[in-house]
N, C-alpha and C positions, 0 to 999 in steps of 0.2 A: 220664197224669201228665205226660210230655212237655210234649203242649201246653200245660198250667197252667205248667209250669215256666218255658218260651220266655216267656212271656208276661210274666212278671217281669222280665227285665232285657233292654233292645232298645240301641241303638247310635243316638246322638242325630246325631255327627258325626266324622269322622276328619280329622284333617289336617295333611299331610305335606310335607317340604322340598322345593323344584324342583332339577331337576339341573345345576346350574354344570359348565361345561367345565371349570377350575380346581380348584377345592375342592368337599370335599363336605361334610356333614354327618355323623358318625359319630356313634350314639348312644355315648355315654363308660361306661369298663367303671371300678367300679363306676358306676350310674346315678342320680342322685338328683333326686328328687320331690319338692315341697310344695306344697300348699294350703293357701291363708290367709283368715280368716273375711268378707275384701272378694270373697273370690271373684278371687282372683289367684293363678294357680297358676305355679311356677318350677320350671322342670327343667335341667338339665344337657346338653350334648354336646359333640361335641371335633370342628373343624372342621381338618379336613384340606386342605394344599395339595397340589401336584404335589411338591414336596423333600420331603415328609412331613412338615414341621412340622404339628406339634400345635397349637391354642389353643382353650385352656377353654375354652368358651362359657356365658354363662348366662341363659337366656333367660325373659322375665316376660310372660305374656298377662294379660288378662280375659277370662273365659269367655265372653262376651259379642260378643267380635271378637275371635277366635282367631287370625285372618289376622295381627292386627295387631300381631307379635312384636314384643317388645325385647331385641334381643339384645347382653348386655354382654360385652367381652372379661375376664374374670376377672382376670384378671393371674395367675391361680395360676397357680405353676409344675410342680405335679405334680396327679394326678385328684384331684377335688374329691368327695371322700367323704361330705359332709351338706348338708345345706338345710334353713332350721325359721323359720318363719316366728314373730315374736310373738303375743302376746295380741291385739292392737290392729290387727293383720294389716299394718302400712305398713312392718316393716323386717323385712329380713331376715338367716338368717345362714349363711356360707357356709364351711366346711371341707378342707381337703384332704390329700394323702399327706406332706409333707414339714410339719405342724404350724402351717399359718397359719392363720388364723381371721379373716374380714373381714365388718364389720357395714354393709348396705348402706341408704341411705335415701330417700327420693325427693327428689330436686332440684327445688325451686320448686312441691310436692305435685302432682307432674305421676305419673303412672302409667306414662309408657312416658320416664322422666327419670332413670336411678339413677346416686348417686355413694355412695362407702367413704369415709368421713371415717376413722372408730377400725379398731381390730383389736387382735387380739394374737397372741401367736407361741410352741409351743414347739418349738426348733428339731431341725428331723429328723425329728420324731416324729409319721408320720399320725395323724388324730383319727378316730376309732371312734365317736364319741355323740357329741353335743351338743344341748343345750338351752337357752332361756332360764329366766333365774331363775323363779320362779311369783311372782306378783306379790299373792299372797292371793283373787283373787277364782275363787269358785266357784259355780254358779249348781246347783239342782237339779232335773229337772223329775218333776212331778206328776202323770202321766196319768192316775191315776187322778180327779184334779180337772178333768179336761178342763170341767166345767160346771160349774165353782165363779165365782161373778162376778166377783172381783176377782183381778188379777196377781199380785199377792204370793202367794196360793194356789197358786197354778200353777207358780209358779216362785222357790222361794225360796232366799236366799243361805245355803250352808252356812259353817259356822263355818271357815276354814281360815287358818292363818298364812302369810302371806309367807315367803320363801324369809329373807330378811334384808330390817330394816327400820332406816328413817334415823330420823333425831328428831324423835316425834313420830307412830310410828307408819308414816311415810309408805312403801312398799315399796321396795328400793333395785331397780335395773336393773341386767343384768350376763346375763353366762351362765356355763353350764359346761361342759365335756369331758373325755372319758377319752379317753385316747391307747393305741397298742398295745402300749406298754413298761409298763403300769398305772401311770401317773400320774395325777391328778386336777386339770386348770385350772379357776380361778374367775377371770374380769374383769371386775368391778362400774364402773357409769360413774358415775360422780362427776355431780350436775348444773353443776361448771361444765363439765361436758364432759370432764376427765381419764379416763384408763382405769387402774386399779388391777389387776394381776395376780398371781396368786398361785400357787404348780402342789406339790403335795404326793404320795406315795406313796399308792396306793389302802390297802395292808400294809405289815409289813415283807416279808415275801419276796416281791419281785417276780415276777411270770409274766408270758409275753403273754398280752394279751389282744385275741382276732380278734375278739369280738362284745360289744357292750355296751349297754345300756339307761339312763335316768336318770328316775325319775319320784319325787313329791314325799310327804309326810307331812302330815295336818291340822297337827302341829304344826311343821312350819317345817322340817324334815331332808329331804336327800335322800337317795335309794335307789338305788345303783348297782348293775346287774346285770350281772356279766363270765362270758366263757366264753371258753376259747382254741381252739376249733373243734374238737376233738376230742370224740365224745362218749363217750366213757369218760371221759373225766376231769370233776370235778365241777362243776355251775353256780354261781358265788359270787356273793354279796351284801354289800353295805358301805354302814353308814349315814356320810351326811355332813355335818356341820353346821359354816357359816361363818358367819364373825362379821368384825368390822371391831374392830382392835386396836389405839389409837393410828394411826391414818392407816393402818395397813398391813392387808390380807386376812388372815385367818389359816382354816387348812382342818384339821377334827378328824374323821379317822376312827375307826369300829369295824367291827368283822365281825358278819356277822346268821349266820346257818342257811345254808348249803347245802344243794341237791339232786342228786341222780344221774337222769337220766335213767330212767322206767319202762322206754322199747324197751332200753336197754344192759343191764337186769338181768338178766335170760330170755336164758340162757346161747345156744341154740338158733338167739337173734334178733342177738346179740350185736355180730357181724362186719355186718350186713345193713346198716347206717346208721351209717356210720363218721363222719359229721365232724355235728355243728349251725350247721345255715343261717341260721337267723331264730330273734333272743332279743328280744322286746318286752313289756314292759306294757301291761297291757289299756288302761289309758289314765296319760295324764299324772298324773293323780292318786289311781291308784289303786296302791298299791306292793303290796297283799300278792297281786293275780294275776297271771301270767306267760302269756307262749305262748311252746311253743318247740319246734322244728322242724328234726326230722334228715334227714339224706338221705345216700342214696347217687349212683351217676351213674343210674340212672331211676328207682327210689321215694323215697320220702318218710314220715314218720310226724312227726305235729302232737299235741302233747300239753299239757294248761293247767293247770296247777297255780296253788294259792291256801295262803296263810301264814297259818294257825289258832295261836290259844293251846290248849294242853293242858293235865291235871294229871298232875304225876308219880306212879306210885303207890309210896309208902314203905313198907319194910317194916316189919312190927309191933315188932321187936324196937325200933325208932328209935320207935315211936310209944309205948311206954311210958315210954322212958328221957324225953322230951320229948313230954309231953300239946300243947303249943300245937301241936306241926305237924299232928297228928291232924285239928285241925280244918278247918285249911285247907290243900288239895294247893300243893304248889309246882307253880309254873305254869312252862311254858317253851313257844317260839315252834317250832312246826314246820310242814315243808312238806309241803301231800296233793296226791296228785294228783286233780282232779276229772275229767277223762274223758281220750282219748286215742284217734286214730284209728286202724284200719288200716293195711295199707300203701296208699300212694297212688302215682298219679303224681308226678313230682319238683317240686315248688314252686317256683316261680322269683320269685313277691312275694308280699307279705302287706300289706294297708291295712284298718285298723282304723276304727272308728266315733267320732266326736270328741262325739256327743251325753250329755250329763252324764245317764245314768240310773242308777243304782245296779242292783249286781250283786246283793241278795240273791236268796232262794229267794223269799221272800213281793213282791218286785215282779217277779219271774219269772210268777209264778202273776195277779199283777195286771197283767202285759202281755196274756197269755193270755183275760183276761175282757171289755178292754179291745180285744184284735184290734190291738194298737196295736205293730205291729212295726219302725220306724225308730230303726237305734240300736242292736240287738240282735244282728244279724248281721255278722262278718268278712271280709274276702273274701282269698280263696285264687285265686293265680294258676298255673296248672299251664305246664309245657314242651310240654304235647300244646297248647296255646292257648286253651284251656274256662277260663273265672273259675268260681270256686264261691263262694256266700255260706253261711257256715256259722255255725250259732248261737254265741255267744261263749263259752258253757259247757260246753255239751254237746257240741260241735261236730259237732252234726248237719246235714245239707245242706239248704238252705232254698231257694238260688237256683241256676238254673246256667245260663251262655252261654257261645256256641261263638262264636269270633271265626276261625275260619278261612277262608281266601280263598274257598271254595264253600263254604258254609253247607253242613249236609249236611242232608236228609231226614229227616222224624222215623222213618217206617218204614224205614230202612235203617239194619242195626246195626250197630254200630260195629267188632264184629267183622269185617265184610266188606271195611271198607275196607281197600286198601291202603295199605300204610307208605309215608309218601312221603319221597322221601331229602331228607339236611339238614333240620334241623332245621325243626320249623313256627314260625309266629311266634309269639313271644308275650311277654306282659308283663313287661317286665324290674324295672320299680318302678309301685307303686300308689297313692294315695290316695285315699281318701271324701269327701266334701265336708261341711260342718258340720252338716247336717242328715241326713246319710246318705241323701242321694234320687239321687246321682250319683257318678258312679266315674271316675274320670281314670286313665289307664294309656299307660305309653310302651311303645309293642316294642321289639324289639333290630335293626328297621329305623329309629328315630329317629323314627316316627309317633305321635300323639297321638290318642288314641281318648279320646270323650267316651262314658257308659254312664250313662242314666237306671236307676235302681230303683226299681220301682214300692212305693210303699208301704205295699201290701197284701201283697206277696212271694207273691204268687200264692192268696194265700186269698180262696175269694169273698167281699169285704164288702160291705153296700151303699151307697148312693151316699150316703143322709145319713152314713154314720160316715166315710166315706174322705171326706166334706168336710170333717169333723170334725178329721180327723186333718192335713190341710191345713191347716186353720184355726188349729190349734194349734202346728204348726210357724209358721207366721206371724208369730203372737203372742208365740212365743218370740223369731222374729227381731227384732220389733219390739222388745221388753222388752231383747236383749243389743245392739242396733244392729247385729248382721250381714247382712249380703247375703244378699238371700231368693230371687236368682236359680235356682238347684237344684228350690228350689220351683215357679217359674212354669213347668216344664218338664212337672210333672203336671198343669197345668190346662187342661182342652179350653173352646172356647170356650163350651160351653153351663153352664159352672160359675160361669163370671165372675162373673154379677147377685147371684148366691145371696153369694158369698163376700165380695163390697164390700158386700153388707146385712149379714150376719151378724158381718163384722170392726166395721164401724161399730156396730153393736149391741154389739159385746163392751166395744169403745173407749167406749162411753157410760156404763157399766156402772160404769166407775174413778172413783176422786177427781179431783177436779178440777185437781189440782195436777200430779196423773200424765198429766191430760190435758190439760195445757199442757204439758209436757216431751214426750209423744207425739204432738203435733198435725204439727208437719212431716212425720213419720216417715210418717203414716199417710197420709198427703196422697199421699206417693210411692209407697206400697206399693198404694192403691188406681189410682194412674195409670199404675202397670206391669200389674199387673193388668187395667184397662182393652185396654190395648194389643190382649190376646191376642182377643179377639173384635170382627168388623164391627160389632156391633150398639152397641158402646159406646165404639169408638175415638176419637170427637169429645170422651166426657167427658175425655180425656187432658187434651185442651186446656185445659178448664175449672179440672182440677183444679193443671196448671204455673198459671197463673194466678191461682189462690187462693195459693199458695207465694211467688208476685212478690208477690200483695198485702199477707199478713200481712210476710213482708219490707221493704216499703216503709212500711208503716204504721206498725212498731215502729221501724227506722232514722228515720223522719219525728218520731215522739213523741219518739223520745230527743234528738235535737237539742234541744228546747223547756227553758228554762232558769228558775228558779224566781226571781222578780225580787228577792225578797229572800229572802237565806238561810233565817232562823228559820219560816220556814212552815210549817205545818199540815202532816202527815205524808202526804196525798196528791201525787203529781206534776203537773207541769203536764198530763203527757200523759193520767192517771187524770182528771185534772179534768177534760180536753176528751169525753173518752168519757163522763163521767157528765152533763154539760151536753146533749151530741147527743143523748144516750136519754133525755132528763128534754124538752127544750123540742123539740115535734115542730112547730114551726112553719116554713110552707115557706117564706118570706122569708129569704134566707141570711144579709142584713144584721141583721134580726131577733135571729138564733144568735149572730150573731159581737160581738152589743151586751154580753151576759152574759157575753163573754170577758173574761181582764184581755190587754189586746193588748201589755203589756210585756214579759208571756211570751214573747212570739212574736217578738220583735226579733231580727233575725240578723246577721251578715256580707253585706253588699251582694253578694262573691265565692262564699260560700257560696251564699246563692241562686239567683246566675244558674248556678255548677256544678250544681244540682241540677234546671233548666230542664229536660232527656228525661225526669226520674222523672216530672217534675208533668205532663209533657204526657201520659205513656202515661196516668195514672189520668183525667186529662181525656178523653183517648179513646176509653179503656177505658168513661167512664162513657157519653158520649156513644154506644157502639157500642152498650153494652147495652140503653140506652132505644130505640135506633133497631130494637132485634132483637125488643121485645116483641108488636106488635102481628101478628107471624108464630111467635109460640112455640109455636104448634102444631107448630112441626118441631125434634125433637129432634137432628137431624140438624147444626146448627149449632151451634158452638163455642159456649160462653156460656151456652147454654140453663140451664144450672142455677142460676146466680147471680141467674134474676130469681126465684126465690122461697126466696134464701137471704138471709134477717132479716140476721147476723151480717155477712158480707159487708159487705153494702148500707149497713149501719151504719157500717165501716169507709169505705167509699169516700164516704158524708155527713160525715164527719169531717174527712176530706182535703181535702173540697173547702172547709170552711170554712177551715183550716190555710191551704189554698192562697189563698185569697181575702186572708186577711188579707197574706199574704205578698205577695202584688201591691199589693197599698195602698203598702208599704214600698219594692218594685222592680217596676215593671211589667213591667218584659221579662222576668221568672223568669214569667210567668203562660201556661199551656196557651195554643198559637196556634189558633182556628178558622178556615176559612173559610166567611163568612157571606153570606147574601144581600141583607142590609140593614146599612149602616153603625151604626143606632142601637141594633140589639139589644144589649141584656148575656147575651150567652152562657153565662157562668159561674152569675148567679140563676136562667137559665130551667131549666135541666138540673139545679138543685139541686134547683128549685121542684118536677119532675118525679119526680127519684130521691126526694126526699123521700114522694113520692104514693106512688110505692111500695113505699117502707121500710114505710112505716105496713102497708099491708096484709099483710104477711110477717113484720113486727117477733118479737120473741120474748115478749114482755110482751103485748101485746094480743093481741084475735083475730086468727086469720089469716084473710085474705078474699080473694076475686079481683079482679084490678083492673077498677075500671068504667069504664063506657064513655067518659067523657072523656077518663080516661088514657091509652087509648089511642088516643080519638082524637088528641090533643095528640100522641100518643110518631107516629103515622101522618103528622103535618106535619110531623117532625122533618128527614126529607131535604130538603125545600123550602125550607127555612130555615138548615141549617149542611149541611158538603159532609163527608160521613159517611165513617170514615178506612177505610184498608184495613188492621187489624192485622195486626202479624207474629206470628204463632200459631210454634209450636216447629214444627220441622220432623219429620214420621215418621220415627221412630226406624232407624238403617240395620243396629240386632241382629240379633241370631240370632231371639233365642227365640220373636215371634211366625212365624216362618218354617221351624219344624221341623214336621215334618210325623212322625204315628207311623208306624212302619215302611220310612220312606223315609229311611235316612239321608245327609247330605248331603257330599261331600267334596272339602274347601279343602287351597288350600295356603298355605303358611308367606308373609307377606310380598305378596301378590296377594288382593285385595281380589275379592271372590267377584260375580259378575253372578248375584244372587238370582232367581228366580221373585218377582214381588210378592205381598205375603201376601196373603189375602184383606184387609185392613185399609186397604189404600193406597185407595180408592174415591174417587173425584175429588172431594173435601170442597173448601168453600171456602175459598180459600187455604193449600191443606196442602202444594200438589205443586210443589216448586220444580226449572226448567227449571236447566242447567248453568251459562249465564251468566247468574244474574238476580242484581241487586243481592243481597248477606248481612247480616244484622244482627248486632249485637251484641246480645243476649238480655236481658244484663243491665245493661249501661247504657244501653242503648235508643237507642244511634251505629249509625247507618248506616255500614257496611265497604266498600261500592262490589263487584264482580262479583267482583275478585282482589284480593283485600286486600292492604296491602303488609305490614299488620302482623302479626305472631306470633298466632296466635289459639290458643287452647285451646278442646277440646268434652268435653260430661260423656259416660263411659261407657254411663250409664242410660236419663238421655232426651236426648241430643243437641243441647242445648240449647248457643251457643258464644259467646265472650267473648276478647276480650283479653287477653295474656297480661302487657303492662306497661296500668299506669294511665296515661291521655294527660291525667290531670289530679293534680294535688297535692293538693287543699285538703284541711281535715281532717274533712269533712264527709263528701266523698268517699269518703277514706279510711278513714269507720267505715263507707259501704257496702259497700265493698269488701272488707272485715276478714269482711264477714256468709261470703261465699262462697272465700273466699279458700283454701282444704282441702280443703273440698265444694263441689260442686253445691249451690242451694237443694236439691232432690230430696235430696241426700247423697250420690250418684254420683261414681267418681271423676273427676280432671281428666287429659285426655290430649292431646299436644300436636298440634297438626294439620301437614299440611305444607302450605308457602305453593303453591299454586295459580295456574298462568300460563295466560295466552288460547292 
């Protein structure tokens, strides 16, 4: 059983601050954790100098480049007690002992950029809980439909209300907190930016309260759960409901049912687990189950109670005097306990599962048939250093790992070992990551340990369902937009081919209108994907450059302006795409006759700023025709686009776009160079792309290309001087470079000299030397070896850009609007540092 169990949760990567002469790093007592659904995780510590000053730290990675900390100086003045990231996962929020509360945002949507615009304050008073308001959305997932065809099956919106809603339905923003004096803060942010505060009494008879919860109601209340660490005395509950009253917050409490403790009842046990550690809800919007967890100084006892309606039973005497109550019991709310563990070793964190599955019995019993375990399990951190994943009901033991400095043997028991003095390491705060496949956890030496969960939890499944079960996390990713990196942690390379067929298969399956809103998404999820295996790393490339395309092709359409207002409900840009798929004649002038060319009249400025877009698709098309007559090797970038209809159709369109646009300004037109002054370059490579649109098209047969085309495409380099594209550069992550059972360990700030993954294989043009000219990705500007300018690079694929526009126009400007947040990919933006000879 052991070795099934190890086998379950392994250690992806640890990584730990260096040691400065000066100051250190102290992990901060209390320690606070979040993960956010970008896969940005934010922890706390308290940096020490030689005087002992203290200063907050609060520090934001991407799991992705963990080296690559930001670490902010808080400004709190006292230990910063919360961290909770939004819905949206880009802002966060921060708490501390003397009652300040600061909402942090990212500066210029840069990931490693944060500044505090808002906050609010009550003064003195450490905050205990804090949450964002719930903003109504809730998603539900369906495993049981894991093969149902369409997404709405799989994952449908359950009915639930906003926390408080503006007019019109819209959800308002804000947070809340319970402080230790039992207060209740609400601060709603106004959209022009104001912050509304408001702070009311939880009761009237004040207590402290050491421990507190906040999770929400389908209809719109919230549920606060207080305990003042003792556990004799009882756990209370208070619903809250805010409203906006005349411009001002207003906050209405009531009192729900209290509980007593099971371990405090049982006289015997009574004394053994004097105070309660950890009060949570099972999740943010689940309010009727609890976990909650007493200790003494070495055990522990974890127990999960759930808030059932009941019926009263009346006595007879009341049921004749009044026939109508006979009929129907009077109902009232009480709390049962549903299990409860032993005594254990002493708990030092607890990180719960952020996956939306519903807790009954009957998808209990529908996990079980389905083998589909992510989502279900807890994890419990002990002071001996072991995590345990334990079921979220039953709290039975599902996973268990030992994180101590000598792993110990499985045949050696644990009895033998000796106590080693001081304490062992171990986790001081936890979280899960949204998909529940990974575990983040800080020790109480300030180190960060990454912990993959396998998501079979150690049950033998086989390899189609545990694809399965992949797949469906994916899909989810894809349908909520979160970060699916957690994921790509379980996929060994020989999984890759199956799961880019099978995603793309499910993605075909949808409406069409779902699969225009999922078309980028999936674009990136198959080219990180790619990443992880030698065999497929060149389609990376293929697939960034489908994302440049439909990018430039819709910015390029939308430009195009309808010569006279009252026109026929099609666009200029719909009209150009149904002209190219209607007249397949390879004469480009031919295409461009059945245009109306008023359409296409621009800004003189405008189109010379748009001269590097037009040239890469020039290029680009130019490189593809030059790649055909060798596409027996999939080995090179591109490969796929020569028999992708859709594509190709795209880049014939452009190029008549482009064509006419040269009529208007010639110097906005793709530069070649040629080997004859008289050639028209732009008709013959249309005249070609054209040859083989036709035989890929979607509408017709599809057919191989014959033999003239490629002979024609084999004269290609004798005749124009063939470019050398700038492909994205191999990604400089983690995740293709973890290896199982090796884990790998970084430190804070110190960029790691990786082993190369098996992936880096000397492709052409992928391996760039230290000083070679840089590109700019997406405006297609050469940066010279050491740029002088600010650049930014995406988290995901590495892909890099400028960080100001070196042009104005507003043409520009709406390219630039495309990536401006995200990465094309959707990655986020991090800012690089300038680089010297």
């Amino acid at each position: 059983v052991c070795d099934l169990l190890l086998g379950t949760m392994d250690l992806a990567y640890v990584c730990e601050w260096e040691k400065w002469p000066k100051s250190t790093h102290c992990p901060s007592v209390p320690l606070a954790c979040a993960w956010s659904c970008r896969n940005l995780i934010a922890f706390t510590t308290d940096l020490r100098n030689d005087d002992q000053d203290l200063t907050r730290m609060i520090h934001i990675l991407d799991t992705e480049h963990p080296w690559d900390v930001h670490s902010i100086n808080s400004e709190h003045s006292e230990a910063i007690t919360c961290l909770e990231w939004d819905q949206s996962g880009s802002r966060l929020l921060s708490a501390d002992a003397d009652g300040q509360i600061k909402c942090w945002t990212m500066a210029d949507h840069l990931a490693n950029s944060w500044e505090s615009p808002v906050g609010s304050l009550v003064e003195g008073d450490p905050i205990v809980a804090l949450s964002w308001l719930h903003n109504g959305v809730k998603l539900a997932l369906h495993v049981e439909k894991s093969a149902a065809s369409s997404f709405g099956e799989k994952f449908s919106r359950v009915k639930f209300s906003p926390s408080l809603t503006l007019f019109g339905g819209k959800p308002m923003e804000g947070w809340i907190a319970v402080t230790v004096s039992g207060l209740v803060t609400v601060s709603l942010l106004k959209p022009s930016g104001q912050v509304l505060t408001s702070t009311e009494s939880l009761c009237r008879l004040r207590g402290r309260v050491a421990l507190a919860d906040i999770a929400f109601t389908g209809g719109g209340n919230i549920v606060v759960a207080t305990a003042d660490g003792s556990s004799a005395s009882p756990v209370q509950f208070y619903k809250v409901c805010v409203s906006v009253v005349s411009e001002k917050c207003r906050i209405d409490t009531e009192i729900l049912p209290s509980l007593f403790m099971r371990c405090t009842t049982d006289l015997n046990r009574r004394d053994r687990v004097p105070a309660i550690t950890h009060l949570k809800f099972l999740a943010r919007d689940m309010s009727e189950q609890v976990l909650l967890c007493a200790s003494s100084q070495t055990t522990s006892v974890v127990e999960c109670w759930s808030l059932r309606k009941e019926g009263l039973p009346v006595n007879n005497i009341f049921q004749q005097l009044s026939p109508a109550v006979g009929d129907k019991q009077p109902m009232i709310l009480k709390w049962r306990i549903l299990s409860a563990t032993n005594d254990l070793d002493r708990v030092s964190a607890v990180a719960l599962p952020k996956l939306p599955i519903s807790l009954t019995n009957t998808d209990l019993k529908v996990a079980s048939d389905t083998q589909f375990y992510p989502g279900l399990g807890l994890a419990l951190a002990f002071h001996d250093g072991s995590v345990h994943i334990v079921h979220r009901l039953s709290l039975q033991s599902m996973a268990v790992f030992y994180s101590s400095a000598a792993p110990r043997s499985v045949d050696e028991q644990a009895i033998k070992r000796p106590r080693t003095t001081g304490p062992a390491v171990h986790f001081k705060a936890m979280q899960l990551s949204w998909t529940s496949l990974a575990l983040v956890g800080i020790d109480n030496h300030g180190r960060l340990s990454m912990l993959r969960i396998s998501p079979s939890l150690g049950h033998a499944l086989d390899v189609g369902l545990a694809l399965r079960h992949l797949l469906f996390l994916l899909e989810y990713c894809m349908v909520t937009g979160y970060d699916w990196w957690d994921i790509l942690l379980h996929v060994q390379p020989g999984m890759v081919q199956s799961l880019v067929e099978k995603l793309h298969e499910e993605y075909t399956r949808q409406k069409a209108e779902l699969q225009q809103v999922l078309s980028t998404r999936i674009l990136a999820m198959k080219a990180s994907l790619c990443k992880l295996s030698p065999c497929t790393v060149t389609r990376v490339c293929d697939y960034h450059a489908k994302l440049f395309l439909i990018a430039i092709s819709s910015t390029l359409k939308s430009l195009l302006r309808p010569h006279v207002l009252n026109t026929p409900d099609k666009s200029p840009g719909d009209r150009l795409t149904e002209i190219c798929a209607k007249i397949t004649d390879v004469d480009i002038d031919k295409v461009m006759i059945n245009l109306k060319t008023e359409e296409f009249v621009l800004d003189m400025n405008t189109l010379q700023a748009l001269q590097q877009l037009l040239q890469w698709v020039g290029d680009f098309v130019l490189y593809l025709l030059a790649s055909l007559p060798n596409q027996g090797s999939p080995l090179r970038p591109g490969h796929s686009f020569l028999r992708d209809g859709t594509s190709l159709g795209m880049l014939r369109e452009l190029m008549v776009v482009i064509r006419i646009w040269g009529l208007l300004k010639p110097s906005c037109l793709p530069v070649y160079t040629a080997t004859s002054d008289t050639q028209d370059s732009m008709s013959l490579l249309f005249r070609l792309l054209t040859k083989l649109w036709i035989c890929c098209r979607d509408e017709g047969p599809t057919s191989e290309p014959d033999e003239a085309l490629v002979d024609e495409c084999c004269l290609l380099p004798s005749q124009l001087l063939i470019p050398n594209l700038d492909w994205l550069p191999v990604s400089d992550g983690l995740v293709s470079r973890l290896q199982p059972k090796q884990p790998l360990r970084l430190h804070f700030g110190k960029a790691p000299t990786l082993p190369g993954s098996a992936t880096t294989l000397q492709l052409d043009g992928l391996i760039r030397a230290p000083g070679q000219p840089k590109m700019d990705h997406l405006r297609r500007l050469h940066l010279g070896a050491y740029p002088t300018e600010e650049c930014k690079a995406c988290t995901r694929c590495g892909c890099v850009t400028m960080l100001k526009s070196p042009n104005k126009t507003t043409a520009v400007k709406q390219w630039e609007q495309r990536w401006i947040k995200n990465c094309l990919c959707g990655g986020l933006w991090r800012r690089l540092p300038l680089s010297y000879p």
